[in-house]
C-alpha positions in Angstrom: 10.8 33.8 -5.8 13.5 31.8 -3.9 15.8 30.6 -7.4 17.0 27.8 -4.1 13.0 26.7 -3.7 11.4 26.3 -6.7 7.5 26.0 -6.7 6.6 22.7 -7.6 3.1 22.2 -7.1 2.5 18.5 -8.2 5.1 15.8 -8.2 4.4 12.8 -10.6 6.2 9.8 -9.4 7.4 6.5 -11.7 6.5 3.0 -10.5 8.7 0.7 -8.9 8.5 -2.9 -10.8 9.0 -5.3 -8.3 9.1 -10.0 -9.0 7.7 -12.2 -6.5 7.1 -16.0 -6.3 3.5 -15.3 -6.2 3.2 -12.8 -9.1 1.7 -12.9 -12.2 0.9 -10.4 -15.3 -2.5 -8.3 -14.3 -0.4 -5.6 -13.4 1.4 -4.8 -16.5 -2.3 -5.8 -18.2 -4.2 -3.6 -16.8 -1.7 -0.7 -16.1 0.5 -0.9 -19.2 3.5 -1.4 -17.2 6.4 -1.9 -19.7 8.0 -5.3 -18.1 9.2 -8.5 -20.0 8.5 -10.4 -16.7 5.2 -12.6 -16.3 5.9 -12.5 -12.1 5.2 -9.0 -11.2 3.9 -9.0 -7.6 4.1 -5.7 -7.0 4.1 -1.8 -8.3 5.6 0.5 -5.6 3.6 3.5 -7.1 4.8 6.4 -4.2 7.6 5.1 -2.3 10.8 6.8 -0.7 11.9 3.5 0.9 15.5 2.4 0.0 14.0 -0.8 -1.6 12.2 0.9 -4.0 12.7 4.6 -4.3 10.1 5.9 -7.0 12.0 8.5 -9.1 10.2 11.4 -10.3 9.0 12.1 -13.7 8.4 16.2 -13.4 9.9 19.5 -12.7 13.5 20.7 -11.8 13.6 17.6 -9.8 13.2 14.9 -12.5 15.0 11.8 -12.4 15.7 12.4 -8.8 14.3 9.9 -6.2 11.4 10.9 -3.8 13.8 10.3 -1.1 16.2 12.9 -2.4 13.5 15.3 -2.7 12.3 14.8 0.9 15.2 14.8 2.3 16.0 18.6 0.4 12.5 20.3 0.2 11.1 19.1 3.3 8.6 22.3 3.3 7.1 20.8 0.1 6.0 18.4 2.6 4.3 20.1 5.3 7.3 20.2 7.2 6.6 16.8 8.2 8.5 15.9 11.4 9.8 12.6 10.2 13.5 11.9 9.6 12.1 9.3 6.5 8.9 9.5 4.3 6.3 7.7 6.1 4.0 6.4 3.9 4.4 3.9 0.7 1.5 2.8 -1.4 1.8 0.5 -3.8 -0.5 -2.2 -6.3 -0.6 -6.1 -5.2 -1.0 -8.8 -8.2 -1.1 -12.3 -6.0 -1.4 -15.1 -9.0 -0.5 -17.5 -5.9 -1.2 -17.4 -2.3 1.4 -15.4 -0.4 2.7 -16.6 2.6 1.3 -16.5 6.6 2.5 -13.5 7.6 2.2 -10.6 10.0 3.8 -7.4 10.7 5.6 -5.6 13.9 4.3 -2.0 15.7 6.6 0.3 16.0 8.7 -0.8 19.2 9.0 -4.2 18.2 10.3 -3.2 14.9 12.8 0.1 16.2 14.4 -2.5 18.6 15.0 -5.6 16.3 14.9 -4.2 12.8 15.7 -0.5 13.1 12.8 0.9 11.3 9.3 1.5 11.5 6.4 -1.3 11.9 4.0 -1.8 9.5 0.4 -1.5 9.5 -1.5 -1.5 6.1 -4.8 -1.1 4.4 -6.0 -2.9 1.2 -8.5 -2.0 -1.2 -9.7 -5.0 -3.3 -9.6 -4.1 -6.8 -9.9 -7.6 -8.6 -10.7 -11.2 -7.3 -12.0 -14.5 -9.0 -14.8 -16.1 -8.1 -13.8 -18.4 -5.2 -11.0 -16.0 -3.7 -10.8 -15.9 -0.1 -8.6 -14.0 2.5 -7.0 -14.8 5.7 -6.7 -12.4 8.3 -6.7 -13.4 12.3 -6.7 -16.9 13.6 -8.6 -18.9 16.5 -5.8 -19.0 19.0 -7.3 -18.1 23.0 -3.6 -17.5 24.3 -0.1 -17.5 23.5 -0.2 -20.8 24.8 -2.6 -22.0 22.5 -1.2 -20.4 19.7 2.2 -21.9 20.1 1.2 -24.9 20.3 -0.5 -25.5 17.2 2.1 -23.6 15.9 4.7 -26.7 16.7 2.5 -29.2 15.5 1.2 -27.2 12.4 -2.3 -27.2 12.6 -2.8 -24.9 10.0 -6.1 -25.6 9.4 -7.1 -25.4 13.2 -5.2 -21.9 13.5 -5.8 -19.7 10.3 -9.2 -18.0 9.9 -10.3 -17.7 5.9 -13.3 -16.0 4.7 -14.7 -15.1 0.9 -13.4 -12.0 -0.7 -14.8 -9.7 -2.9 -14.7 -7.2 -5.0 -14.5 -3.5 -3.4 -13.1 -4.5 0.3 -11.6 -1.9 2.2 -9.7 -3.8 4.8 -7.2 -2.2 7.7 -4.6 -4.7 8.9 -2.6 -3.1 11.9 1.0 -4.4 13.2 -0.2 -7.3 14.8 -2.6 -8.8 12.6 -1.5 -12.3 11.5 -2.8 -12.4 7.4 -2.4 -13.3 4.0 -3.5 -12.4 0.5 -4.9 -15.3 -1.2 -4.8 -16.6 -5.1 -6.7 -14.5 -7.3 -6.3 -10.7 -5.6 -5.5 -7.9 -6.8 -5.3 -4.5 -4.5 -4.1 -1.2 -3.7 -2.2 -1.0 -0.2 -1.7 1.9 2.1 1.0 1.4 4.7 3.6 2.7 6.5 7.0 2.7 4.9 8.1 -0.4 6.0 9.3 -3.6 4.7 9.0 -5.5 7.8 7.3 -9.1 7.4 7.3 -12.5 9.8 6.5 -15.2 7.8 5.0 -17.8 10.1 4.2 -20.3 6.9 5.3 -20.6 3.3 3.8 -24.2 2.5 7.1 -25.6 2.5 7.2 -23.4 -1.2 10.7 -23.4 -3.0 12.0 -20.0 -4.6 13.5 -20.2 -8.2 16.4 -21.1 -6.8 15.3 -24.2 -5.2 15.3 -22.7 -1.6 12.6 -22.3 1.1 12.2 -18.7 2.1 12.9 -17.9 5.1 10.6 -18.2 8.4 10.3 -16.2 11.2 8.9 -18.3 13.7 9.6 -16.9 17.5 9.8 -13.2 16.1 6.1 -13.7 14.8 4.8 -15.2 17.9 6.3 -12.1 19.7 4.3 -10.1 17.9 0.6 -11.6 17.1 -2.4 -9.9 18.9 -3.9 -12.6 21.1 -6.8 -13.0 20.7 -6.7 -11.8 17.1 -8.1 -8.5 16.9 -11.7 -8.0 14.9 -11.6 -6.6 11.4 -14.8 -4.7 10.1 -14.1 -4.0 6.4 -16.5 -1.9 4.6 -17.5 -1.3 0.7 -16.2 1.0 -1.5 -19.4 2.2 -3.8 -19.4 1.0 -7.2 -21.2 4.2 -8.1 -19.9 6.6 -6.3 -21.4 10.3 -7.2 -19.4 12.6 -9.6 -17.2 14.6 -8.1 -17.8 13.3 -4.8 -14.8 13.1 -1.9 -15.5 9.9 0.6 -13.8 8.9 3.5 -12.9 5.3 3.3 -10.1 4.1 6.5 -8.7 7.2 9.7 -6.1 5.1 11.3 -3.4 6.1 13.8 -1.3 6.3 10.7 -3.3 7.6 7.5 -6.5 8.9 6.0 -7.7 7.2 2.5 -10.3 8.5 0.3 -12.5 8.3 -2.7 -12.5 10.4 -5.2 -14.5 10.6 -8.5 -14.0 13.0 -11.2 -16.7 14.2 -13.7 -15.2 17.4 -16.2 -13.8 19.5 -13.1 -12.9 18.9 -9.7 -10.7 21.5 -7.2 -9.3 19.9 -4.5 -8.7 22.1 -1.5 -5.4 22.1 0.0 -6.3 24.9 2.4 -4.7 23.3 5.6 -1.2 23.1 3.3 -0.9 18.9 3.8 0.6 16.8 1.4 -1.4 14.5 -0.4 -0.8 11.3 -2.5 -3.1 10.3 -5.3 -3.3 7.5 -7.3 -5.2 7.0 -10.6 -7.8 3.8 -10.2 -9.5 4.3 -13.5 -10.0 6.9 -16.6 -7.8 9.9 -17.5 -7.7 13.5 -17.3 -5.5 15.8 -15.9 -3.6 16.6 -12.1 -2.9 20.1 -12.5 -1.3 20.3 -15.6 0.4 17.0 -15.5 -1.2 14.5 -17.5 -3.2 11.4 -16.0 -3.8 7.7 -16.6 -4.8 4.9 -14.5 -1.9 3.1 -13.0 -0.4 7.0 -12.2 0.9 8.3 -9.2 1.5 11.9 -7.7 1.7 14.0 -4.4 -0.1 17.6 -4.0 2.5 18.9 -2.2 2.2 21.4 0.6 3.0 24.4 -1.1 -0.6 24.0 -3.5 -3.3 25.8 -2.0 -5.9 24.1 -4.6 -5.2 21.7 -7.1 -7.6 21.5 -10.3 -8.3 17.9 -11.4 -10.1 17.4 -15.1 -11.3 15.0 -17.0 -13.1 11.4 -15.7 -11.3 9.5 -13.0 -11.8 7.2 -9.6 -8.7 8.7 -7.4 -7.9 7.1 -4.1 -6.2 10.0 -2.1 -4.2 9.1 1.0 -3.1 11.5 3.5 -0.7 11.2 6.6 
């Protein structure tokens, strides 16, 4: 064996703890994140971006950043063509509405921000009783969208609807949204941190500021007319040791997994995959697994052998 190229068949990755305006504690409840603040937005569970680089917990290459390790072992990732990781998943805890946003394609975001666009999927873990999402808008034009734009009619624009429980939403670049009071979720995007705000409700950070807005830059890059989402379901009793698709965009796959005992996950194609614990415990190969935990298959592992009772969401470029 190359002493240069170690085998490392499973990477287990450390979460990035990250304090928003908007955040609240659910995370650190329900995942036992060790974190004296009551504001954690979000957990940035497998990330190589540069504003939060998960570290990894396993191997030769522990306490190294997943960027590192890209960047040197790129054949434990398929060989993947990219000069930068390209994915980044991470938990959302929204204790307050976050802002009216949307994200740029790729073009858009190359020429003004000199990195990829963004465009995301969510999979709605927790919501209260009365949570609601926004995603689109009533706008016919650009026309018409700038104009109630300058005279803020919010409430004539933005298009909310109930939320629930289960959702599996895609939101490409373009999509004007926001995640409302009360949601929690796991989101699969590209490994961006691109966001227009188009409307903060005149909010105030800790310092006493208004955050920033984006105004023209987010009119740029709307879809008008707003482009129809179809979310679907994710089965609340879902078969044991069952593999269901859940989103094929331009930019990932998701999928469900649940684990009963014994599971073999077949990596004959030699991809990369990244998996992330949802609920119970068991085992990734021989690296031990909890809900809230995060890995990659890497290329090199023809089959990986998964034990013990777990829901896994896998996502794979």
């Amino acid at each position: 064996m190359d002493k240069e190229k170690p085998a490392v068949p499973v990477i287990k990755l450390a979460p990035v703890l990250v304090e928003r305006l908007w955040g609240g504690t659910w995370l650190k409840e329900e995942f036992g994140y060790k974190t004296e603040s009551d504001h954690i937005g979000e957990s940035w569970i497998v990330s190589a971006h540069p504003s939060g680089d998960c570290r990894i917990l396993n191997s030769v290459y522990k306490g190294q950043t997943l960027s590192q390790l890209y960047n040197k072992r790129r054949d434990l990732f398929a060989n993947e063509a990219s000069d930068k990781f390209p994915l980044l998943i991470k938990f959302i805890d929204a204790k307050e509405d976050l802002s009216i946003q949307v994200h740029p394609g790729d073009d858009y975001a190359y020429k003004h921000e000199q990195q990829s666009g963004k465009s995301e999927s969510w999979i709605i873990l927790n919501t209260k009783p009365d949570t609601r999402i926004l995603i689109g808008h009533s706008a016919k034009n650009r026309e018409d969208l700038k104009r109630m734009i300058d005279l803020r009619k919010w409430d004539q624009l933005l298009t909310y609807r109930p939320l629930t429980k289960g959702e599996v939403i895609n939101i490409p670049s373009g999509t004007l949204h926001a995640i409302c009071s009360g949601t929690s979720l796991l989101e699969i995007q590209q490994s961006s941190d691109v966001t227009y705000r188009l409307y903060d409700y005149d909010r105030l950070d800790k310092n006493g500021h208004q955050r920033d807005l984006h105004l023209e830059k987010s009119i740029d890059v709307i879809d008008v007319p707003a482009r129809q989402t179809s979310p679907r379901t994710m089965s609340e009793k879902q078969a044991n040791n069952s593999l269901i698709d859940l989103l094929d965009t331009q930019y990932f796959a998701v999928k469900s997994l649940v684990v009963n005992d014994l599971y073999r996950l077949d990596n004959r194609y030699h991809k990369y995959f990244l998996l992330v614990v949802l609920k119970g415990s068991g085992k990734v190969g021989s690296l031990v697994a909890k809900k809230g935990n995060s890995f990659i298959v890497t290329s090199k592992q023809a089959k990986i052998t998964l034990r013990g009772n777990m829901h896994i969401i896998i996502a794979t470029k």
